[in-house]
Phi, psi and omega in degrees: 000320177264010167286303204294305209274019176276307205286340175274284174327318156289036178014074202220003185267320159323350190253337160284358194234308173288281175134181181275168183276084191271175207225104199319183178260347164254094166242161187270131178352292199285353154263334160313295175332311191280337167296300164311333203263282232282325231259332172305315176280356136307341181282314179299293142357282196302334182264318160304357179244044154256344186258320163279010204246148181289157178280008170321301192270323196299305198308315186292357171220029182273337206281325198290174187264335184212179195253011189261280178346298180328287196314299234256317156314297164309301155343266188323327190294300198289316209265320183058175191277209176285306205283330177280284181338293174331268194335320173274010197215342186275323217258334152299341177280320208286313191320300205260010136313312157297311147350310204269337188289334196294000000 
């Protein structure tokens, strides 16, 4: 939550929803540009969350390419699915029931 809102305040967030703007190959100066500029700002991205991600953390997401990858690589690992959530909620009910016989 406080990564999305650093990056929506540096209106940095559209590279996260979107992705960078790559630019075909025969383009006109000013879609190059624009291309250069989204691939700047995706740099940008990427380097606050190496400044904020443990190095712990770095090796699994040193490999992506872009900062949409990143973001989306994480979500998944951290947020996990429905099915994982259950599992992880089951296996904590069993803990403190047992806990609680003690």
């Amino acid at each position: 939550m406080l990564m999305e809102n650093l990056l929506r305040s540096k209106e940095y967030w559209n590279l996260i929803e979107i992705g960078v703007v790559l630019a075909p190959p025969n383009t006109i100066v000013e879609q190059r540009k624009l291309a250069d500029e989204s691939k700047l700002q995706d740099h940008k991205v990427k380097n606050y969350f190496f400044q904020a991600i443990d190095c712990s953390i770095m090796e699994t997401i040193i490999a992506h390419d872009t900062a949409k990858d990143i973001w989306d690589s994480m979500r998944i690992k951290y947020q996990g699915s429905t099915k994982v959530k259950r599992a992880q909620l089951q296996a904590l009910r069993r803990e403190f029931e047992v806990f609680a016989m003690k």
